[in-house]
PDB file with SEQRES, HELIX, SHEET and CRYST1 records, atoms N, CA, C and O in Angstrom:
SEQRES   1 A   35  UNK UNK UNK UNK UNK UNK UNK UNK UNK UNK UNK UNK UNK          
SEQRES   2 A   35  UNK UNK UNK UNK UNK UNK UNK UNK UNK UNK UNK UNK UNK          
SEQRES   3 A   35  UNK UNK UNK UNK UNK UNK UNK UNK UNK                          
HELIX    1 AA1 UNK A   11  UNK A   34  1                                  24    
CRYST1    1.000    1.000    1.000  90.00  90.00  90.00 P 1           1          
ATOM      1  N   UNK A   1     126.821  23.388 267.677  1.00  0.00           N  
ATOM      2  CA  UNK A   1     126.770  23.302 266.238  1.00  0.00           C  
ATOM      3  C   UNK A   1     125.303  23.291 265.794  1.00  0.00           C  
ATOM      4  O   UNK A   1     124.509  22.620 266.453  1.00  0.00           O  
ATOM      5  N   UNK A   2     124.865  24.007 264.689  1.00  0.00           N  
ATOM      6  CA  UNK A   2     123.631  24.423 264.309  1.00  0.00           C  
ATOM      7  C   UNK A   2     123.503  22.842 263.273  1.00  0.00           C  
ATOM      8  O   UNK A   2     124.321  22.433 262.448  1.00  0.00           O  
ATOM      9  N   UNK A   3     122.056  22.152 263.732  1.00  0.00           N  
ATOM     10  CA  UNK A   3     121.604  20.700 263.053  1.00  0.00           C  
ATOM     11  C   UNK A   3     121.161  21.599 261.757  1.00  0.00           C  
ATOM     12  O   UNK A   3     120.600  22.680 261.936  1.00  0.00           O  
ATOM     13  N   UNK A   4     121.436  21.105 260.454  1.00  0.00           N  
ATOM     14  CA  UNK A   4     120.014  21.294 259.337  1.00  0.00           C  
ATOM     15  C   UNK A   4     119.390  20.155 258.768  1.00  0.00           C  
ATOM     16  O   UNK A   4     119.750  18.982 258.665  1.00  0.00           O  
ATOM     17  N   UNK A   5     118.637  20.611 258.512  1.00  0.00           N  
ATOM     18  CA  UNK A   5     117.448  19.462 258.198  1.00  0.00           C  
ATOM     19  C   UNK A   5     117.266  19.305 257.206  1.00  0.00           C  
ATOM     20  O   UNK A   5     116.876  20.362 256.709  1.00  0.00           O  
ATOM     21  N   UNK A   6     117.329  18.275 256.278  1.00  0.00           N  
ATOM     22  CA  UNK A   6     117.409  17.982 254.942  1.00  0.00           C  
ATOM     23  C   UNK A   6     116.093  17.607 254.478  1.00  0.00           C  
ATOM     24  O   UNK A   6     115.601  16.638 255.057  1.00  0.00           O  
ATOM     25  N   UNK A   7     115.510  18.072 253.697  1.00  0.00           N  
ATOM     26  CA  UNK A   7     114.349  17.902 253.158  1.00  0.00           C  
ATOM     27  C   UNK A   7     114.366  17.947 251.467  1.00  0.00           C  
ATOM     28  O   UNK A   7     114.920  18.691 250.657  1.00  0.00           O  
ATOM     29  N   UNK A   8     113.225  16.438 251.312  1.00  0.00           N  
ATOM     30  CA  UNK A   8     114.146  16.281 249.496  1.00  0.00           C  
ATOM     31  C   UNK A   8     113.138  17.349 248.623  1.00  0.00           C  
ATOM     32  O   UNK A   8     112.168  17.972 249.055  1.00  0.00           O  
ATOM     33  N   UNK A   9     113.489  17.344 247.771  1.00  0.00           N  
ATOM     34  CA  UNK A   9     113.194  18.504 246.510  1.00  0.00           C  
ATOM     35  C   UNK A   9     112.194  18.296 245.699  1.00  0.00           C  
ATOM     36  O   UNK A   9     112.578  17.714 244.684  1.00  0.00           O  
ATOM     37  N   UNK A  10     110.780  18.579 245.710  1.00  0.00           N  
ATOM     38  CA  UNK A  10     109.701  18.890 245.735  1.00  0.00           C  
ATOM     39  C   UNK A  10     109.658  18.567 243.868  1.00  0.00           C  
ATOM     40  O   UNK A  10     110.784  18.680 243.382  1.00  0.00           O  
ATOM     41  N   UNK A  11     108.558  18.203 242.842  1.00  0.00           N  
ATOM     42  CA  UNK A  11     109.006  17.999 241.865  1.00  0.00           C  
ATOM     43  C   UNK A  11     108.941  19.315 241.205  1.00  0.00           C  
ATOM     44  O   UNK A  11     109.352  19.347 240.045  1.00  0.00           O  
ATOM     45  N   UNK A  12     108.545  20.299 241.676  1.00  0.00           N  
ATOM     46  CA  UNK A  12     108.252  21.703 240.876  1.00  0.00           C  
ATOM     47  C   UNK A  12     110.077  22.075 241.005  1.00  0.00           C  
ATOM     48  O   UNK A  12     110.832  22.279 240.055  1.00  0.00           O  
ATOM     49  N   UNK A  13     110.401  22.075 242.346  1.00  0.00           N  
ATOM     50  CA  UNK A  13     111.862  22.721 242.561  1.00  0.00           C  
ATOM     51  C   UNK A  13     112.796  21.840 241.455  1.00  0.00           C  
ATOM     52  O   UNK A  13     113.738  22.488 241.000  1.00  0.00           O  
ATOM     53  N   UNK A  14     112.668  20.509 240.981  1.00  0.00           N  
ATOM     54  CA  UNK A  14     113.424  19.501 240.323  1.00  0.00           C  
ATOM     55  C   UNK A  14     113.114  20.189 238.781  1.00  0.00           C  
ATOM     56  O   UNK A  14     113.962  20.734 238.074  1.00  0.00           O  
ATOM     57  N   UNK A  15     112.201  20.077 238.578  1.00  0.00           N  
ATOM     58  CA  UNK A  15     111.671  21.251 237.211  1.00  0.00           C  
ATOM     59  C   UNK A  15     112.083  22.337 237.025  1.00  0.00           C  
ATOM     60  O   UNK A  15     112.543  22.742 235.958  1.00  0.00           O  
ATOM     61  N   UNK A  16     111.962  23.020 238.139  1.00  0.00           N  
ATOM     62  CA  UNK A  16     112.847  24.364 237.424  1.00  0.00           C  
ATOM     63  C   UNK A  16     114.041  24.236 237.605  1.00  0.00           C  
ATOM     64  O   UNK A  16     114.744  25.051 237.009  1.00  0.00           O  
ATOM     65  N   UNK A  17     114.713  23.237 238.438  1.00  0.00           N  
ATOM     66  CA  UNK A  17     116.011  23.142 238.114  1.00  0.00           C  
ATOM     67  C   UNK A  17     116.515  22.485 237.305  1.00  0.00           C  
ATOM     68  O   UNK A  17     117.738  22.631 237.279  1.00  0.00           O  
ATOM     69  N   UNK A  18     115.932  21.470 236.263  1.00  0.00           N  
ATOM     70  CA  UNK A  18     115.851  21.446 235.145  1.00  0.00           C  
ATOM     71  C   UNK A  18     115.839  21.991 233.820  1.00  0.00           C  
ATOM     72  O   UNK A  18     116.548  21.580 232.902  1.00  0.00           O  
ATOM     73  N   UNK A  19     114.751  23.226 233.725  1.00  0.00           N  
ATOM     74  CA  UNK A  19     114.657  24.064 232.795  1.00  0.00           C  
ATOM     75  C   UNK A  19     115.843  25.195 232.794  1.00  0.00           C  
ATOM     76  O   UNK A  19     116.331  25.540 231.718  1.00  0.00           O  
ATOM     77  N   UNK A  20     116.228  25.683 233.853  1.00  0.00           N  
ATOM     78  CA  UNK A  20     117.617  25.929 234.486  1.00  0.00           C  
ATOM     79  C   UNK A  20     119.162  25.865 233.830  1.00  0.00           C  
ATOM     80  O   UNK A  20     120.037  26.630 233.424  1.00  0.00           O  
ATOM     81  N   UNK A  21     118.970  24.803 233.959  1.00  0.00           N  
ATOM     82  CA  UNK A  21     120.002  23.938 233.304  1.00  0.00           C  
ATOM     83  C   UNK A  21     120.227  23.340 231.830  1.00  0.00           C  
ATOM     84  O   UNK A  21     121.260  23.105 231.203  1.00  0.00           O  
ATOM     85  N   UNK A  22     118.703  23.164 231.477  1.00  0.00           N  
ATOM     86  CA  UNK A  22     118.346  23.115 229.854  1.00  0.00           C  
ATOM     87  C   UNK A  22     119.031  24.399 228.987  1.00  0.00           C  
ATOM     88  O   UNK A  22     119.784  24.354 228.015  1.00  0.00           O  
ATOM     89  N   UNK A  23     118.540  25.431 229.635  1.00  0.00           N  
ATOM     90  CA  UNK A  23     118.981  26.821 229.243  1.00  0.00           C  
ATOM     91  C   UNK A  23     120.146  27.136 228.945  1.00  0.00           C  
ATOM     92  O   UNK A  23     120.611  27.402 227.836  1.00  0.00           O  
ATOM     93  N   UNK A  24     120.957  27.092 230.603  1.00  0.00           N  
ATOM     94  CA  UNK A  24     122.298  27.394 230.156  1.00  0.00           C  
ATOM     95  C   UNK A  24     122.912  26.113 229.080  1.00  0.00           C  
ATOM     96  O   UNK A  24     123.721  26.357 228.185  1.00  0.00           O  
ATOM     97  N   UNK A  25     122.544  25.190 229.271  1.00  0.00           N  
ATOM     98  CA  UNK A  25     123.383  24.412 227.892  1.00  0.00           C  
ATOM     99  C   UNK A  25     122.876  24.566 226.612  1.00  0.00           C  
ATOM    100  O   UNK A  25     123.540  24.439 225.583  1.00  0.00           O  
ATOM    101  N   UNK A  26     121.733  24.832 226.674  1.00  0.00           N  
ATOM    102  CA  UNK A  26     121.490  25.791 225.173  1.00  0.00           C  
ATOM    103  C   UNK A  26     122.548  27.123 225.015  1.00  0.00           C  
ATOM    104  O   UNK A  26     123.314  27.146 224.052  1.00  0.00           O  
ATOM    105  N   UNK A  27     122.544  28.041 225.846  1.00  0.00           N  
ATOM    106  CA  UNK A  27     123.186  28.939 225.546  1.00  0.00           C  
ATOM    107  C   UNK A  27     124.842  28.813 225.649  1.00  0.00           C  
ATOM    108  O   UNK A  27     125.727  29.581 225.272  1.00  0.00           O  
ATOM    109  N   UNK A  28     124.870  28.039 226.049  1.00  0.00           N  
ATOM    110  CA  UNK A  28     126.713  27.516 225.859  1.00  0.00           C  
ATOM    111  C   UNK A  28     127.015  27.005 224.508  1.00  0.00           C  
ATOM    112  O   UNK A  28     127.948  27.308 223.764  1.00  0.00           O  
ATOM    113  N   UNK A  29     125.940  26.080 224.314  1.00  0.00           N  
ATOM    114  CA  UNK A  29     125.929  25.555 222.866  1.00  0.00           C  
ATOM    115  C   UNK A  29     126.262  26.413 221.776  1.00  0.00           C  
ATOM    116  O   UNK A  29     127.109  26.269 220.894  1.00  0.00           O  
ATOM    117  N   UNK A  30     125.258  27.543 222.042  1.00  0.00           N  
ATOM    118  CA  UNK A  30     125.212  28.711 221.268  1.00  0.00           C  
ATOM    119  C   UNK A  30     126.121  29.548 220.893  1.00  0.00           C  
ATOM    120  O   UNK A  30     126.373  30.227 219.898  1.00  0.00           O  
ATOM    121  N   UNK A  31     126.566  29.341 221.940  1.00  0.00           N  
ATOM    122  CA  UNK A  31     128.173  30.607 222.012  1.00  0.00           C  
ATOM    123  C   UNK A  31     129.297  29.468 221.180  1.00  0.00           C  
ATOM    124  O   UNK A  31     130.111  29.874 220.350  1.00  0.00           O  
ATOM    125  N   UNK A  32     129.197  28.347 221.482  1.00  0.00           N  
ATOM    126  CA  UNK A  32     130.354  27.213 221.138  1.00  0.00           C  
ATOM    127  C   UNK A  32     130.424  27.403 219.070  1.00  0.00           C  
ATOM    128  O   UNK A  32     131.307  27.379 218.213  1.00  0.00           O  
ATOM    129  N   UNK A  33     128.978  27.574 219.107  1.00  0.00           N  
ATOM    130  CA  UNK A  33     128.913  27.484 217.370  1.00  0.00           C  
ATOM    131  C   UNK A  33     129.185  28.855 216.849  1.00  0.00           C  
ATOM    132  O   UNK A  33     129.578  28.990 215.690  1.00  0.00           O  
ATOM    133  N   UNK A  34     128.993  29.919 217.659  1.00  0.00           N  
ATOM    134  CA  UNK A  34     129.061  31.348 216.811  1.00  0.00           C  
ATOM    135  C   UNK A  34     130.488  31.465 216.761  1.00  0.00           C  
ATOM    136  O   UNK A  34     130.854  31.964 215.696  1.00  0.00           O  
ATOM    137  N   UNK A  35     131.541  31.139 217.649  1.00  0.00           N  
ATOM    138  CA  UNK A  35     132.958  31.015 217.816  1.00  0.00           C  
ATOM    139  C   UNK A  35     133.665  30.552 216.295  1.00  0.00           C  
ATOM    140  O   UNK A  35     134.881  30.387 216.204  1.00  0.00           O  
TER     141      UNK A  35                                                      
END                                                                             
């Protein structure tokens, strides 16, 4: 069985997965109100 190695998430990677995520719930938002 192949080990992986867990290594935690760097604050740049936490940031853009942040801004990421900011986004799409802006744009869900968006779609929710034009409906």
């Amino acid at each position: 069985m192949t080990e992986i190695k867990k290594i935690p998430a760097t604050d740049e990677e936490l940031g853009l997965m942040d801004a990421y995520w900011r986004a799409a719930n802006y744009l869900s938002a968006c779609q929710l109100y034009l409906l």
